[in-house]
C-alpha positions as CSV (number, residue, x, y, z in Angstrom):
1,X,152.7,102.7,85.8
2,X,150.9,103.7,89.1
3,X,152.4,102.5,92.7
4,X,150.2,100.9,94.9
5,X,150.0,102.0,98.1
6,X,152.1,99.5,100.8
7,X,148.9,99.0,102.2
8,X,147.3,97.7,99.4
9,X,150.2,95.3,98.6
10,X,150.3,93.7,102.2
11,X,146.5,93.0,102.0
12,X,146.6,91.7,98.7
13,X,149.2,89.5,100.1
14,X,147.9,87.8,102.8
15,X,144.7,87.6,100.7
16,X,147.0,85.3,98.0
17,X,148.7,83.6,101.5
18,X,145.6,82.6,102.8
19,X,144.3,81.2,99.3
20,X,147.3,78.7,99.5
21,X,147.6,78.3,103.1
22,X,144.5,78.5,104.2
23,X,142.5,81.3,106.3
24,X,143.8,82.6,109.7
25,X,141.6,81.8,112.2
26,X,141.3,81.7,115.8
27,X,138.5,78.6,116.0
28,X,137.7,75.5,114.2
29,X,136.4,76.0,111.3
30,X,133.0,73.9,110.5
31,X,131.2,73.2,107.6
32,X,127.7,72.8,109.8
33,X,126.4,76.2,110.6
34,X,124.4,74.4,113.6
35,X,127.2,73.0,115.0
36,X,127.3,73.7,118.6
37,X,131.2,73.6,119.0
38,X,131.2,76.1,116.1
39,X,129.1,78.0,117.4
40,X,130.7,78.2,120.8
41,X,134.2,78.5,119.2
42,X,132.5,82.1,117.4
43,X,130.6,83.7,120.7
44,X,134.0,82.8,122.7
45,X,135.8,84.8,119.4
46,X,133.5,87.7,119.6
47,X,133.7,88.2,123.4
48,X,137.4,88.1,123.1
49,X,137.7,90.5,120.1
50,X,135.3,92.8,122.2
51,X,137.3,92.6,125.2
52,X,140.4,93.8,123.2
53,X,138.3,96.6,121.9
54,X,137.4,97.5,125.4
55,X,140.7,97.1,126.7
56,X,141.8,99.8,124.1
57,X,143.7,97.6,121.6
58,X,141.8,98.1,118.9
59,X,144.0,96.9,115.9
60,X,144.2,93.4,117.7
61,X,140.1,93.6,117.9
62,X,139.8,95.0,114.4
63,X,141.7,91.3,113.0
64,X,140.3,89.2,115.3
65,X,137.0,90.9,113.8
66,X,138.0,90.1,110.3
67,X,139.1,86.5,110.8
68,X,135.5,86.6,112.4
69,X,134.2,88.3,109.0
70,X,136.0,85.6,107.0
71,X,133.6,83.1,108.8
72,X,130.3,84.2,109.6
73,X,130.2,87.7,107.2
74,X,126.5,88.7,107.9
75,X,126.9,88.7,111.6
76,X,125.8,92.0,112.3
77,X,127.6,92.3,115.8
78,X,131.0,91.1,113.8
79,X,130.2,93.7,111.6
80,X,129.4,96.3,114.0
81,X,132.5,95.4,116.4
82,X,134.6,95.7,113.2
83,X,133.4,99.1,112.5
84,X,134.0,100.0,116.0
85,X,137.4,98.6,116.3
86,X,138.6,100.0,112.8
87,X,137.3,103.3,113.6
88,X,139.0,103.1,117.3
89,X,142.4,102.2,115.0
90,X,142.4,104.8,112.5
91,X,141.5,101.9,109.8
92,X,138.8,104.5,107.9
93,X,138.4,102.8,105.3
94,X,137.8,99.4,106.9
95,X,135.1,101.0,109.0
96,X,133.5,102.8,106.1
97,X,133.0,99.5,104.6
98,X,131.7,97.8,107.6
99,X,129.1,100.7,108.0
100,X,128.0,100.5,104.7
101,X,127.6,96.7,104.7
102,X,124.9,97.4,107.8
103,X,123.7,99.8,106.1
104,X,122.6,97.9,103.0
105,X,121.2,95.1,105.0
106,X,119.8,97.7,107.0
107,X,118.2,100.7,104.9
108,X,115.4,101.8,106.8
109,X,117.4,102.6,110.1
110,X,119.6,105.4,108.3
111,X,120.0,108.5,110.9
112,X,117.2,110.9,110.3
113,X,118.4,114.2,108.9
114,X,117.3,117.8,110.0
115,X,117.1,120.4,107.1
């Protein structure tokens, strides 16, 4: 039998937490995607996780980002501040995956390439 890594077993178990308890996050969260509190509760969510970013705390921005994920997951700039802040925090893996999720809804602005 294979160990998991410890990472692995502490995401998988907030990922089982937040199926009983409910999702961590920061802002109310609203059925109505046109709601304007909801919507102001997720700009004021992004500035802030920017702001950590900026400030240089980038793990705090990188799960503020994923709470941010959890609700709106094809915002690009949630996506793109996540990549950011992962990459900032050493999380390579979550910024791979960030990338790549651009980058599919995204495939004709790949980086040009010089033979």
């Amino acid at each position: 039998m294979t160990r998991q890594p410890a990472c692995t077993t502490i995401l998988l178990g907030i990922f089982f937490l937040s199926l009983i308890t409910g999702p961590f996050f920061p802002f109310p969260a609203f059925a109505d995607e046109t709601d304007p509190a909801r919507r102001t509760a997720l700009e004021s969510a992004k500035t802030e996780a920017a702001a950590l970013l900026k400030r240089g705390r980038a793990s705090d921005a990188c799960e503020l980002y994923l709470r941010l994920l959890r609700e709106v997951p094809e915002d690009d700039a949630v996506n793109l501040g996540l990549a950011r802040a992962a990459l900032q925090a050493g999380r390579w893996n979550q910024a791979v995956m960030a990338y790549e999720r651009l980058l599919e809804k995204y495939p004709h602005k790949r980086p040009c390439t010089r033979n």
